[in-house]
Backbone of each chain as ProteinMPNN parsed JSONL, in Angstrom:
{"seq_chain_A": "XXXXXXXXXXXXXXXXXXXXXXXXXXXXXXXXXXXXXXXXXXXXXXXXXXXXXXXXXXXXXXXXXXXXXXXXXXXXXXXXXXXXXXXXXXXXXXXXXXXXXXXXXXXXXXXXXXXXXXXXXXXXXXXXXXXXXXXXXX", "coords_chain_A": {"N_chain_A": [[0.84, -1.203, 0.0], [0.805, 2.132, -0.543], [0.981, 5.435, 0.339], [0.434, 9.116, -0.662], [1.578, 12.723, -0.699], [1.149, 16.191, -0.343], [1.155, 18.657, 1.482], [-0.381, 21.588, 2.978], [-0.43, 21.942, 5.255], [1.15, 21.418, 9.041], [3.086, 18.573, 9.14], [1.372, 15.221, 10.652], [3.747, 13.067, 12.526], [3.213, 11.026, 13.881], [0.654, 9.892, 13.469], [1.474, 9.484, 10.839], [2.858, 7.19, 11.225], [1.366, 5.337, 12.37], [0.035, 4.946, 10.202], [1.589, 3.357, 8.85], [1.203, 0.932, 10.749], [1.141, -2.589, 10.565], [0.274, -6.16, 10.994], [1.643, -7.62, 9.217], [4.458, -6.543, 9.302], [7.402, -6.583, 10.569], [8.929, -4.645, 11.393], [9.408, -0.71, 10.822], [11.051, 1.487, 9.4], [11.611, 5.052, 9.453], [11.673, 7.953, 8.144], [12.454, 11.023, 9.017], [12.367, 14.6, 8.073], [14.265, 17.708, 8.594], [13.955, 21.417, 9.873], [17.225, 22.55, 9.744], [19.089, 24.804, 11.462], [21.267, 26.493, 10.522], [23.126, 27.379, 7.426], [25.824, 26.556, 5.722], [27.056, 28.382, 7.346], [25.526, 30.245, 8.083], [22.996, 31.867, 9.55], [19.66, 30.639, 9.271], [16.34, 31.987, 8.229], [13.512, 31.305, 7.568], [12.642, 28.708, 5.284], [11.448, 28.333, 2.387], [8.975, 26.629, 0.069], [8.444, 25.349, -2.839], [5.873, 24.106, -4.851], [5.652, 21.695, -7.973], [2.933, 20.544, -7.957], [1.038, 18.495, -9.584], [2.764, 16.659, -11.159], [4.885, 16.453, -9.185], [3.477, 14.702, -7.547], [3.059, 12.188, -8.644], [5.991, 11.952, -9.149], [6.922, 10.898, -6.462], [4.975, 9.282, -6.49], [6.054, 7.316, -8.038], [8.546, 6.651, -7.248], [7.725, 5.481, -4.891], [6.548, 3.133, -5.652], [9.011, 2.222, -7.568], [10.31, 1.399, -5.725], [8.859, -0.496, -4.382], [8.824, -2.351, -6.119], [11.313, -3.208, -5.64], [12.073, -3.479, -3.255], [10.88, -6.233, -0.584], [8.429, -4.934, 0.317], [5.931, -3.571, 3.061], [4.206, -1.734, 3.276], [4.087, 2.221, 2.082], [4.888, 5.201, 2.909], [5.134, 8.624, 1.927], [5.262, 12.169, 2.772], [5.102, 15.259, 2.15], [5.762, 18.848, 2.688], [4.207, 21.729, 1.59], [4.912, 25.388, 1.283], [5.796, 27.64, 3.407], [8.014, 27.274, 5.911], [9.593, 27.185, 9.254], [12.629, 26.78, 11.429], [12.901, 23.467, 12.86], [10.854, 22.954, 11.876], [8.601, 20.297, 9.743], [10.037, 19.092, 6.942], [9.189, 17.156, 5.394], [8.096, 13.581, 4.952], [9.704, 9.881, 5.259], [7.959, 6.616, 5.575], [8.385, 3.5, 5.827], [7.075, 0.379, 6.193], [7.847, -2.945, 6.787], [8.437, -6.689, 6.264], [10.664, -7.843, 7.603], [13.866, -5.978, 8.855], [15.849, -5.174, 6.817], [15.127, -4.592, 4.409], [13.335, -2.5, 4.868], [14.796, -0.757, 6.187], [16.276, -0.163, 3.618], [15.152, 0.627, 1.66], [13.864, 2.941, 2.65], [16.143, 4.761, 2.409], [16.728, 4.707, -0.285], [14.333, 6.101, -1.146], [13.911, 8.826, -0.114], [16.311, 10.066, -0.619], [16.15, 9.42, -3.732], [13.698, 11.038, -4.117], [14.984, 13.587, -3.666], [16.563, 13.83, -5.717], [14.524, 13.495, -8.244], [11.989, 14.665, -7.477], [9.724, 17.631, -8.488], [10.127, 19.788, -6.6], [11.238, 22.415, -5.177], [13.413, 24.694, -2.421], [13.871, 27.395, -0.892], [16.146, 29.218, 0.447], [15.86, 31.794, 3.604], [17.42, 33.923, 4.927], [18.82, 36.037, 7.263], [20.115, 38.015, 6.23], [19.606, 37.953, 3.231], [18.651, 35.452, 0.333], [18.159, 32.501, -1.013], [17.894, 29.759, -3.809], [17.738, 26.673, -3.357], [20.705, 24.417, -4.418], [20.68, 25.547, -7.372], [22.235, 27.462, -8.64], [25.664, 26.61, -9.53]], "CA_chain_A": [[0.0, 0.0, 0.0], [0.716, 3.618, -0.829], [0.182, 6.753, 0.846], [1.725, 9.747, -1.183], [0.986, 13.522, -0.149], [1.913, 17.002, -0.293], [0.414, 19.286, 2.714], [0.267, 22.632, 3.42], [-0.421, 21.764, 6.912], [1.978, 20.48, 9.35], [2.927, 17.014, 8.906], [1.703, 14.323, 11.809], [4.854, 11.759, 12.44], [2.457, 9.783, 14.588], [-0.34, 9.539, 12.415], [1.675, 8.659, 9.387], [3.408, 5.732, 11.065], [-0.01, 4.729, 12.765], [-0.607, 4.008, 9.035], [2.138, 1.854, 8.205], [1.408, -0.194, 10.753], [0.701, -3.728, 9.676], [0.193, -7.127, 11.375], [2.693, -8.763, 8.509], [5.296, -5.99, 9.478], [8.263, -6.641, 11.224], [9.814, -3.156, 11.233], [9.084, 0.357, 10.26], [12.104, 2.79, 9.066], [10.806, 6.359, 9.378], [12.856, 9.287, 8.358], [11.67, 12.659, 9.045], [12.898, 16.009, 7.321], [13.803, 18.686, 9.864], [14.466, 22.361, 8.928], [18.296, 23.202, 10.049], [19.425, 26.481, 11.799], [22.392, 26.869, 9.754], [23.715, 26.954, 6.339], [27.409, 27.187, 5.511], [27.644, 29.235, 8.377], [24.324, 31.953, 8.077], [21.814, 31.848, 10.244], [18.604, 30.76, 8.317], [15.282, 32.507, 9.309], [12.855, 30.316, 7.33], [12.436, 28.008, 4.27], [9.905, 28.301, 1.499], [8.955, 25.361, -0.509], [7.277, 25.507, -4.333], [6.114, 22.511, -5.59], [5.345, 21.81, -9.094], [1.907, 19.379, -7.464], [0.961, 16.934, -10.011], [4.362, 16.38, -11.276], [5.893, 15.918, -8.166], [2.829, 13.236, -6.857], [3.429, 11.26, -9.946], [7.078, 11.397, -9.263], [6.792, 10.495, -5.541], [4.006, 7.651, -6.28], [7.097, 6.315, -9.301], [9.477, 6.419, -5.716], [6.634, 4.361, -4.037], [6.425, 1.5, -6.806], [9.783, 1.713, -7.435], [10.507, 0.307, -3.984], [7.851, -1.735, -3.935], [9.048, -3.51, -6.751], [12.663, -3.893, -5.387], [12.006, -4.632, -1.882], [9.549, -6.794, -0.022], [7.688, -3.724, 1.615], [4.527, -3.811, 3.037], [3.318, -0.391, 3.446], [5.02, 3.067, 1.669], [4.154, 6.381, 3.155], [5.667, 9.737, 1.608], [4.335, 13.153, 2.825], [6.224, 16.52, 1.852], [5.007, 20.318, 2.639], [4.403, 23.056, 0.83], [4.791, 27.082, 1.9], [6.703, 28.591, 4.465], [8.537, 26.366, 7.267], [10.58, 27.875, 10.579], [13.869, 25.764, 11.927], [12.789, 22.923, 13.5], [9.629, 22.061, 11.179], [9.108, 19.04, 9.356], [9.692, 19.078, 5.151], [9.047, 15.365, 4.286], [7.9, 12.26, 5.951], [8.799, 8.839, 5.168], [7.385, 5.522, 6.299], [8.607, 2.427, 5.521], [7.588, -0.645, 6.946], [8.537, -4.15, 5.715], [8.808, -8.413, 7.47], [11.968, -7.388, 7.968], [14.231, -4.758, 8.678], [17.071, -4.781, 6.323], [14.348, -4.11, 3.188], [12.912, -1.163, 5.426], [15.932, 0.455, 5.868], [17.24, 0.235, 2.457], [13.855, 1.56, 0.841], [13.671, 3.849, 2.888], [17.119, 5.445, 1.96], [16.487, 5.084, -1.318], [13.444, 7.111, -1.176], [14.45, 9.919, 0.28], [17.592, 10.077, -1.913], [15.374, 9.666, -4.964], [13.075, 12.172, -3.636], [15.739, 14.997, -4.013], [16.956, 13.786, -7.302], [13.847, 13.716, -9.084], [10.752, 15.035, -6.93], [9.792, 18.904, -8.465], [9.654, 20.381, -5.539], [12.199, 23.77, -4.708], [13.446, 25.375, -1.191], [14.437, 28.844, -0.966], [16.364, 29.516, 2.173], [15.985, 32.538, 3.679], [18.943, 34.525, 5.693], [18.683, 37.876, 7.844], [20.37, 39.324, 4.906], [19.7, 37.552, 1.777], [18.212, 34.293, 0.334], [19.121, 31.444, -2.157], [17.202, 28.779, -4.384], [18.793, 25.75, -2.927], [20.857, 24.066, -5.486], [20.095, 26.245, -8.141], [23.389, 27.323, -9.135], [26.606, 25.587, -9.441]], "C_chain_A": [[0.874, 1.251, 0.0], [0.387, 4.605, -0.309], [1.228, 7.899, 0.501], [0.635, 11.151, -0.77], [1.779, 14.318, 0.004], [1.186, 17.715, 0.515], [0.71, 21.012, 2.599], [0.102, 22.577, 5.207], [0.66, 21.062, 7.43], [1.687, 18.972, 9.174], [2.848, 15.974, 10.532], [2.393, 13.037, 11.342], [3.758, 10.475, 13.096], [1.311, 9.081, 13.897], [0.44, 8.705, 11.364], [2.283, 7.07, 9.691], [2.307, 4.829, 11.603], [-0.1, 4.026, 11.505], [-0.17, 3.161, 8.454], [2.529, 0.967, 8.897], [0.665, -1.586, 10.581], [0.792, -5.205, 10.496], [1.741, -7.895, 10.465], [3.99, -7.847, 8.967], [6.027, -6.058, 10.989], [9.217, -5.715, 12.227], [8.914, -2.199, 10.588], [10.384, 1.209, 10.537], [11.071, 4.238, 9.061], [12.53, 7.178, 9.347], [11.896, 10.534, 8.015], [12.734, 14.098, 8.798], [12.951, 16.566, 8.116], [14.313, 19.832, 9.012], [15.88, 22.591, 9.972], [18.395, 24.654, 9.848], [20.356, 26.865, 10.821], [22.623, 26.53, 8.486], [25.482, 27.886, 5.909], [27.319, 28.971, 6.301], [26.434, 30.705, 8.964], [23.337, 31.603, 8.504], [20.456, 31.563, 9.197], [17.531, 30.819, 9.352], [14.105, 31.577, 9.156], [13.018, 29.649, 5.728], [11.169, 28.134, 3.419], [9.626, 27.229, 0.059], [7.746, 25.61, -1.571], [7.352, 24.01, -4.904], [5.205, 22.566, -7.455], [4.016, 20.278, -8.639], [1.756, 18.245, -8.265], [1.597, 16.522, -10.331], [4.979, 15.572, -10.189], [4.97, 14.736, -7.067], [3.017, 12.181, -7.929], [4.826, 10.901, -9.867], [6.812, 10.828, -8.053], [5.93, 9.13, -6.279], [5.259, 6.165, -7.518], [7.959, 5.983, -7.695], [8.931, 5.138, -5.445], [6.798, 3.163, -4.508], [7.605, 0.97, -6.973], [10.057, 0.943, -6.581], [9.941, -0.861, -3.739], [8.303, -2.629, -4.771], [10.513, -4.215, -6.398], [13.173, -4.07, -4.101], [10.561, -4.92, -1.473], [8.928, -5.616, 1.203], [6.665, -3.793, 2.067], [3.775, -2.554, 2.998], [4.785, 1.05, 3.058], [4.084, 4.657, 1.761], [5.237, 7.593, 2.625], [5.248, 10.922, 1.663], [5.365, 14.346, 2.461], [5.267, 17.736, 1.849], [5.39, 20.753, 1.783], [4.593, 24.004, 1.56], [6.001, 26.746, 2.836], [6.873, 27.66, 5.852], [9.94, 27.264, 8.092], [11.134, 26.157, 10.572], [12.71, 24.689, 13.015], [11.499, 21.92, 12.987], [9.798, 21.076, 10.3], [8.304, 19.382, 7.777], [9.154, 17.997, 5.306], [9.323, 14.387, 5.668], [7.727, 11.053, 5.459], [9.036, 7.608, 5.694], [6.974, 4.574, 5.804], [8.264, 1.205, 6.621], [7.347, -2.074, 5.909], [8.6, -5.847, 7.266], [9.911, -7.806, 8.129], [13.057, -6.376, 7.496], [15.33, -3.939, 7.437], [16.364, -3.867, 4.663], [13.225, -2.68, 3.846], [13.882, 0.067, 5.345], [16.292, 0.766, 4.765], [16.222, 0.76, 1.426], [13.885, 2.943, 1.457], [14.539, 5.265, 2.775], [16.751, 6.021, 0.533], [15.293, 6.049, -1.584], [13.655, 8.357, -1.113], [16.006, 10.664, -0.818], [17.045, 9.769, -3.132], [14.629, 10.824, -4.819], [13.947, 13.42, -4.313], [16.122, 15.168, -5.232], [15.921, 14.27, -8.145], [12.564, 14.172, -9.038], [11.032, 16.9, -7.464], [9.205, 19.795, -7.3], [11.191, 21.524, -5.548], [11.974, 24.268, -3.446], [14.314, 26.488, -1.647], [14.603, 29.017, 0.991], [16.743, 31.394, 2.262], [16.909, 33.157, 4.726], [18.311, 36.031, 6.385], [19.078, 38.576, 6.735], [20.852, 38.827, 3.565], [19.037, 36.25, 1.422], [18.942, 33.477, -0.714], [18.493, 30.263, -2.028], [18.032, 27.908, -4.1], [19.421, 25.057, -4.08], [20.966, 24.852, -7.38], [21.507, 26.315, -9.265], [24.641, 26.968, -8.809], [27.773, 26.221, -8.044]], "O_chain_A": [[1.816, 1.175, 0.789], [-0.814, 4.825, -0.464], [2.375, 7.951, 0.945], [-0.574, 11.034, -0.569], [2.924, 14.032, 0.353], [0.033, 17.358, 0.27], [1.757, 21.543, 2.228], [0.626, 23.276, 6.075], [1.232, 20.218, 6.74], [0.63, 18.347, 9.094], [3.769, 15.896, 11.345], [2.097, 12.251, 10.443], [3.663, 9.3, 12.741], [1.148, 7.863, 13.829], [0.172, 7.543, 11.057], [2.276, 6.102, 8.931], [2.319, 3.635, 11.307], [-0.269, 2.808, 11.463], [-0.744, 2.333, 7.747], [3.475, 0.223, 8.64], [-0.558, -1.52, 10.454], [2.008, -5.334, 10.638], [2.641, -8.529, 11.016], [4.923, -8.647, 9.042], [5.572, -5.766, 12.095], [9.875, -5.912, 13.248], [7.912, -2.53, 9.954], [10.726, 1.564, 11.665], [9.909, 4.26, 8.656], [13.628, 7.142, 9.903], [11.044, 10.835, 7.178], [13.741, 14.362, 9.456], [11.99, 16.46, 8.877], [14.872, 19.697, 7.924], [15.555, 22.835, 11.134], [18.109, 25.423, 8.93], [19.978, 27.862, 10.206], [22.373, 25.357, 8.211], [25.963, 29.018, 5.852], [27.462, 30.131, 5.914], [26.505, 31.625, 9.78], [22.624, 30.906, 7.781], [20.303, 32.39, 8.298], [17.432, 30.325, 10.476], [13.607, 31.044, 10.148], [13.67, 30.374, 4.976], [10.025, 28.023, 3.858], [10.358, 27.358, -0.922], [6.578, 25.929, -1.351], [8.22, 23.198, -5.223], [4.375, 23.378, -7.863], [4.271, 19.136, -9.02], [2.178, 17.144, -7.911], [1.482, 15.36, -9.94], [5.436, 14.429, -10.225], [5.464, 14.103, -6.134], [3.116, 11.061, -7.427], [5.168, 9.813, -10.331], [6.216, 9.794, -8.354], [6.508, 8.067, -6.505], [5.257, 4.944, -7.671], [7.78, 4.88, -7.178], [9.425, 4.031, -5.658], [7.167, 2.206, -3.828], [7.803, -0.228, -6.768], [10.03, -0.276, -6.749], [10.303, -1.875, -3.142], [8.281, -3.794, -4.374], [10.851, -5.355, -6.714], [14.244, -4.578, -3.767], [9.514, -4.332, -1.744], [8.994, -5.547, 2.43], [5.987, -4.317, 1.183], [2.606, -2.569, 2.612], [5.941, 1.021, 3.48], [3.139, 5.095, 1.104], [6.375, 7.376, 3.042], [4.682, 11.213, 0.609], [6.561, 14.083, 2.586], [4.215, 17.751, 1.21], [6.429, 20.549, 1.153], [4.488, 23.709, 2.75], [6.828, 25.836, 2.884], [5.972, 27.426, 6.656], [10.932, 27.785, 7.583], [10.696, 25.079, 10.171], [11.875, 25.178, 13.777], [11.175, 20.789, 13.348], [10.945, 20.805, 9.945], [7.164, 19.668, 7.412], [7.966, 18.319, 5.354], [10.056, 14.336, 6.655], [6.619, 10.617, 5.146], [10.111, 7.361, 6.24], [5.838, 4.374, 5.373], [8.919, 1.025, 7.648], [6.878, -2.193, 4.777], [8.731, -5.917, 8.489], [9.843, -7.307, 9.252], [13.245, -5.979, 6.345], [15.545, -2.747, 7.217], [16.87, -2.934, 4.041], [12.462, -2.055, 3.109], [13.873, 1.182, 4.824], [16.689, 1.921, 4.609], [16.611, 1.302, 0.392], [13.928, 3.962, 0.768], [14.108, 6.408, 2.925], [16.545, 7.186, 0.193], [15.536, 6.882, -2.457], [13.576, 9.03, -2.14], [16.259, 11.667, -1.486], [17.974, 9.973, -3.913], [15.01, 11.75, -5.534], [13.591, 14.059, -5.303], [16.116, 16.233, -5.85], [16.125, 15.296, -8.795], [11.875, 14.222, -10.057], [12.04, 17.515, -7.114], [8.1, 20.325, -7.191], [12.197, 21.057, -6.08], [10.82, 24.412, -3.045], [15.195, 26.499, -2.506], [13.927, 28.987, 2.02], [17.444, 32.084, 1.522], [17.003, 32.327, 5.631], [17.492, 36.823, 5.918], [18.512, 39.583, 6.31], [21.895, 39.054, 2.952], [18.733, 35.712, 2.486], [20.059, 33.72, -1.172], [18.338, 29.64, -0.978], [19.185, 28.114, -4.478], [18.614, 25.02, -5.009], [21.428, 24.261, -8.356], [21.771, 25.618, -10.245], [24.832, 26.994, -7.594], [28.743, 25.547, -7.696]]}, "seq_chain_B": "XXXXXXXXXXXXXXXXXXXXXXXXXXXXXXXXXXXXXXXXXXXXXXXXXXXXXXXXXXXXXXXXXXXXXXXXXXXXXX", "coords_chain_B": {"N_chain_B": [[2.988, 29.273, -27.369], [2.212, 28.41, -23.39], [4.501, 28.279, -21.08], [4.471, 26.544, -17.709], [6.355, 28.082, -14.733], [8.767, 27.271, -11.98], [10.313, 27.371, -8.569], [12.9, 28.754, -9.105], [13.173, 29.83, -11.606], [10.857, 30.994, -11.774], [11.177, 33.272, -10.135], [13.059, 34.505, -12.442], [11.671, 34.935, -14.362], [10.054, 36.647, -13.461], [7.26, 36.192, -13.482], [4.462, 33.367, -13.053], [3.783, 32.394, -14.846], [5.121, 31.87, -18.465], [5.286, 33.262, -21.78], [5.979, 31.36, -24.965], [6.384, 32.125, -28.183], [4.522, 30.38, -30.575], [5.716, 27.77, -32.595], [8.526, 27.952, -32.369], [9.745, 26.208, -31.013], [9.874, 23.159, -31.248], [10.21, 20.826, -29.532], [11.903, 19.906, -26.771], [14.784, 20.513, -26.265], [15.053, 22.264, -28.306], [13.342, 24.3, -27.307], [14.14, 24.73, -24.612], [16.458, 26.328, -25.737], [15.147, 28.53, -26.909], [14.117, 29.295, -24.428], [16.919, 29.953, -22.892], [17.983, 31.982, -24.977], [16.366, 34.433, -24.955], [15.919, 34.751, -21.898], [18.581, 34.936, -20.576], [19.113, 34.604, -17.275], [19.052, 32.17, -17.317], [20.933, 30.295, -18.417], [22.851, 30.478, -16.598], [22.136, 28.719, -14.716], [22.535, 25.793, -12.564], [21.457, 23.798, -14.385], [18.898, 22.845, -16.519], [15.941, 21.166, -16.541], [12.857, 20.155, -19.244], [9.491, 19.231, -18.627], [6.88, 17.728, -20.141], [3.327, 17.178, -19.988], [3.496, 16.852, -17.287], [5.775, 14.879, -17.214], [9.642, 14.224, -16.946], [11.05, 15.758, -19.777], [13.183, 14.444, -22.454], [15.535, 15.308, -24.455], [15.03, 15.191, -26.898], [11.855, 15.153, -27.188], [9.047, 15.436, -28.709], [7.175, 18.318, -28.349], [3.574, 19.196, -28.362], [0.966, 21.197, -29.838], [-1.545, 22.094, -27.216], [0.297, 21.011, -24.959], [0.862, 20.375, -21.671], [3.342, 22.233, -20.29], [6.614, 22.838, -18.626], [8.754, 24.37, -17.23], [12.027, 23.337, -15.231], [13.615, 23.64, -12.847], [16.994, 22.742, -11.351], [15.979, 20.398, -8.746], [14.73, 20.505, -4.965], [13.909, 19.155, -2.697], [12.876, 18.036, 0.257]], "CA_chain_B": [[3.112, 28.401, -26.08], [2.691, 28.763, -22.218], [5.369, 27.672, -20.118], [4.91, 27.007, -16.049], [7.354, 28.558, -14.186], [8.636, 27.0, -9.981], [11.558, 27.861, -8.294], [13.837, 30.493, -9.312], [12.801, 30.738, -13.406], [9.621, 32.016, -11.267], [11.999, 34.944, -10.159], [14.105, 35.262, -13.362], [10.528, 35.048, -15.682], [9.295, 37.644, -13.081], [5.577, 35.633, -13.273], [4.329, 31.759, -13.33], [4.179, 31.197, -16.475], [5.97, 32.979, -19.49], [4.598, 33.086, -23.343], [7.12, 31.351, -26.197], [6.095, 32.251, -29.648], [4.23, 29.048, -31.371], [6.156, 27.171, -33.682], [10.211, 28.454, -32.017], [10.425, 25.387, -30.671], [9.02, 21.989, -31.513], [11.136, 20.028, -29.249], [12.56, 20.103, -25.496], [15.659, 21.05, -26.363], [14.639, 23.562, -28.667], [12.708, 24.959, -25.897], [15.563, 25.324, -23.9], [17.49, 27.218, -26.204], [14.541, 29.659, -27.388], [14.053, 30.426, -22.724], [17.771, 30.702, -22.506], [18.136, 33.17, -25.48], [15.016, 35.051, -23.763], [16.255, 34.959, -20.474], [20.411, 34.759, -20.427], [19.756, 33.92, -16.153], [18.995, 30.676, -17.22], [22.16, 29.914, -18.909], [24.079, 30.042, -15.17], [21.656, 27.913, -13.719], [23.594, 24.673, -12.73], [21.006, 23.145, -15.268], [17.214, 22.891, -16.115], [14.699, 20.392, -17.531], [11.28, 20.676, -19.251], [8.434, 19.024, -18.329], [5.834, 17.603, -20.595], [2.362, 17.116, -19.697], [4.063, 16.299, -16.105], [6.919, 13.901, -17.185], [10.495, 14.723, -17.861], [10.891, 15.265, -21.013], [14.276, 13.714, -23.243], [16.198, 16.311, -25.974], [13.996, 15.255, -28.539], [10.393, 14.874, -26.74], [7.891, 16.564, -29.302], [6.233, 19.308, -28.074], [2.347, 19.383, -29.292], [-0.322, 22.062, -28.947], [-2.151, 21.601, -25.919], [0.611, 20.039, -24.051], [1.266, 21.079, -20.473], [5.193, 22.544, -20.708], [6.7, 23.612, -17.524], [10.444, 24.367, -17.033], [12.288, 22.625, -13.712], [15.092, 23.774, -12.316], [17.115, 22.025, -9.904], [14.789, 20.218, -8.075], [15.622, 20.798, -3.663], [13.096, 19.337, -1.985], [13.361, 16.941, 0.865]], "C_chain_B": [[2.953, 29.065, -24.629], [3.869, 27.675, -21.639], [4.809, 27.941, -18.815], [6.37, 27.367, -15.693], [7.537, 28.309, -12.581], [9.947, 27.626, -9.924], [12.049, 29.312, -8.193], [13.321, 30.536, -11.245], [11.517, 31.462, -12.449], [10.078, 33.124, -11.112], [12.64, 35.0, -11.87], [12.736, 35.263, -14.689], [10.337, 36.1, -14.711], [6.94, 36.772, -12.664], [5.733, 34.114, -13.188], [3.961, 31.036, -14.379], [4.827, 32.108, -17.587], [5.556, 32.391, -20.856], [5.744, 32.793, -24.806], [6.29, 31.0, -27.628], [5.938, 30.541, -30.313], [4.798, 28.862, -32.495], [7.498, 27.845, -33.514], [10.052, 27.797, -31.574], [9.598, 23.75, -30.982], [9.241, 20.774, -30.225], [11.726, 20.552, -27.727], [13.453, 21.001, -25.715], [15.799, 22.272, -27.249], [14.325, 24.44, -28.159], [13.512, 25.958, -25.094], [16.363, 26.057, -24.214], [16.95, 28.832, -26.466], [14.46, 30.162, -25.832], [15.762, 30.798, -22.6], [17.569, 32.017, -23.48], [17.118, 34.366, -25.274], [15.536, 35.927, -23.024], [17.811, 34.511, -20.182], [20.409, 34.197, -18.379], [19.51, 32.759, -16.091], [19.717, 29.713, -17.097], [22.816, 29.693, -17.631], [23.238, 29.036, -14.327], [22.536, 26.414, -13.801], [22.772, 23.175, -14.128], [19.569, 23.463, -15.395], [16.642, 21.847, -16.95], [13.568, 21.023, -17.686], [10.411, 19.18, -19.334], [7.536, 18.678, -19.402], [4.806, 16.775, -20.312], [2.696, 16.005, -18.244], [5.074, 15.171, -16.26], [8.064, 14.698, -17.744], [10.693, 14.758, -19.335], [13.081, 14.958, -21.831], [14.069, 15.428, -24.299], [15.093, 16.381, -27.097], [12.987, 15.011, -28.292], [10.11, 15.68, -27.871], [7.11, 17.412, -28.251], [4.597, 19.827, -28.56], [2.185, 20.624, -28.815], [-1.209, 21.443, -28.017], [-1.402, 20.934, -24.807], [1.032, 20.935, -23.057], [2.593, 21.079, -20.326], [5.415, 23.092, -19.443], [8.501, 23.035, -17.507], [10.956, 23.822, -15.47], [13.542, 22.877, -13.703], [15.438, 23.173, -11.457], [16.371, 21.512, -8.884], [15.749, 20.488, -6.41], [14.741, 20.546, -3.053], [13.924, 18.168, -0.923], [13.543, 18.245, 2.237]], "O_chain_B": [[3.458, 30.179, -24.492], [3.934, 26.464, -21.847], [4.575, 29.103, -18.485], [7.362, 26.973, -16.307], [6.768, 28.886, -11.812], [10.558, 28.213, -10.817], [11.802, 30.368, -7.611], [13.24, 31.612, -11.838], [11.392, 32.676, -12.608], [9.629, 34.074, -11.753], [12.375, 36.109, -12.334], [12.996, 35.604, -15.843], [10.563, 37.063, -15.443], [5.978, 36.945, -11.917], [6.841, 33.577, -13.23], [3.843, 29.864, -14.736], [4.963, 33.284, -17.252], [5.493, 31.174, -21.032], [6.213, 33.689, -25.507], [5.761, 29.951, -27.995], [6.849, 29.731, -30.488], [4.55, 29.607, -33.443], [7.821, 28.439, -34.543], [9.992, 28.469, -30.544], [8.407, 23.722, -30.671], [8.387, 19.9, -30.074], [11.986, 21.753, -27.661], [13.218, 22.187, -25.485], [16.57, 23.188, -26.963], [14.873, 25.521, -28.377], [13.585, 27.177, -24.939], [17.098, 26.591, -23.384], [17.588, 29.882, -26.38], [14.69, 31.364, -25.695], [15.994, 31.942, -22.21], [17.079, 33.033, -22.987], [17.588, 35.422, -25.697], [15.688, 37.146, -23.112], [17.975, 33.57, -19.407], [21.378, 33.554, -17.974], [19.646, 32.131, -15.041], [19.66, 28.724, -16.368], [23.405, 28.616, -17.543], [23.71, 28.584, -13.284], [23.073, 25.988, -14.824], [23.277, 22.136, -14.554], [19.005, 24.203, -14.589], [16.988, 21.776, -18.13], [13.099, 21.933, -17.002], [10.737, 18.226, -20.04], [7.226, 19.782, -19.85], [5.089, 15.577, -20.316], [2.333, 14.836, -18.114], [5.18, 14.463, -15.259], [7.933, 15.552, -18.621], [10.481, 13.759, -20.022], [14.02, 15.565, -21.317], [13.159, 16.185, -24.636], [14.568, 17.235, -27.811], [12.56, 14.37, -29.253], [10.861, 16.631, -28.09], [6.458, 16.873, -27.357], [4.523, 20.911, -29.14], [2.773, 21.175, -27.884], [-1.551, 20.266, -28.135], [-1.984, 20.382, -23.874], [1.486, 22.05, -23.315], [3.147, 19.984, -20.22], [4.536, 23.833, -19.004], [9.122, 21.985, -17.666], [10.143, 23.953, -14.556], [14.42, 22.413, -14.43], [14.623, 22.846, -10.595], [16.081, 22.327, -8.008], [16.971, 20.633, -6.387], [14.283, 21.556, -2.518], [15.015, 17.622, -1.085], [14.015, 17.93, 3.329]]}, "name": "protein", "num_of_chains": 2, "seq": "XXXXXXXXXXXXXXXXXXXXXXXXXXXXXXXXXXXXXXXXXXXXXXXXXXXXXXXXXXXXXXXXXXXXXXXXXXXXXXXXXXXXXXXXXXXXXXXXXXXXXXXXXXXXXXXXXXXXXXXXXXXXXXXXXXXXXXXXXXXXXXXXXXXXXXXXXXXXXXXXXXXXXXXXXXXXXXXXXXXXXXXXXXXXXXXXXXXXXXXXXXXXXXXXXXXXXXXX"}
């Protein structure tokens, strides 16, 4: 099963792993997005997150399948905000669980590390005195 | 054509979507050449893809009428 999702509301951690859990499941990997105080050294005030929506649920739900087809998973949760996030809030939530753990963990890497590669989504970090499209330029 | 516009082409178009003259580009990569010569802050971006009707699109995707085109810069989410 599947649960893919972009929010402008905060994201609940408890809820989402409520949902992957599963009688056949052994394990659940969870990795949760936090926003960091710092970047190369500059205070950041907040983060602002544009997503390109149906694009980037279509890529997320390709994440999902992928996985599913190359480990034994039982349940694949992926949530990611939109708008304006302060230090400490949560981008992206996801929630792997699986029989066993070694195909939890290693989906659940891969997710997340696919995620950034190919999910259209953009952060703009903002600074007391200046900002910058993450990635953007070289 | 419309183009969407996320990210930063959102700042360097100024709006969310930007208007390329029908029939200057047939083709992705065509595309790409008619927004850089446009918009020269494209050119420094560490790269960009386009988008058709929500899938990446390849150098040589066709481009129809009616298809949903949207430029992607660096994606940074996570």
């Amino acid at each position: 099963m599947i649960d893919i999702k972009i929010s402008s509301e905060p994201l609940d951690v408890s809820s989402c792993i409520a949902w992957a859990m599963s009688p056949e499941a052994g394990g659940i990997d969870v990795f949760i997005g936090t926003v960091r105080n710092m970047t190369k050294g500059k205070q950041v005030v907040r983060l602002e997150f544009d997503a390109y929506e149906g694009m980037a649920l279509k890529e997320m739900n390709k994440i999902a399948e992928d996985l599913c087809a190359k480990w034994p998973v039982t349940k694949v949760l992926i949530h990611h905000r939109a708008g304006v996030l302060s230090v400490g809030d949560i981008p992206v939530v996801i929630v792997v669980s699986a029989a066993h753990r070694a195909a939890a963990f290693d989906a659940c890497r891969y997710a997340i590390d696919t995620l950034k590669e190919t999910v259209p989504i953009w952060k703009k970090e903002v600074f007391e005195d200046g900002e910058q499209w993450v990635a953007a330029h070289p | 054509m419309k183009v969407l516009a996320f990210g930063i082409a959102r700042e360097i178009f100024g709006s969310a979507t930007v208007e390329v003259a029908a029939g200057s580009a047939s083709t992705a990569a065509e595309l790409q050449d008619v927004l850089k010569l446009q918009y020269p802050r494209l050119a420094q971006l560490s790269s960009f893809m386009i988008a058709v009707n929500g899938e990446y699109a390849q150098p040589g995707t066709t481009i129809n009428e009616g298809d949903e085109v949207a430029i992607i810069p660096p994606v940074s989410g996570g």
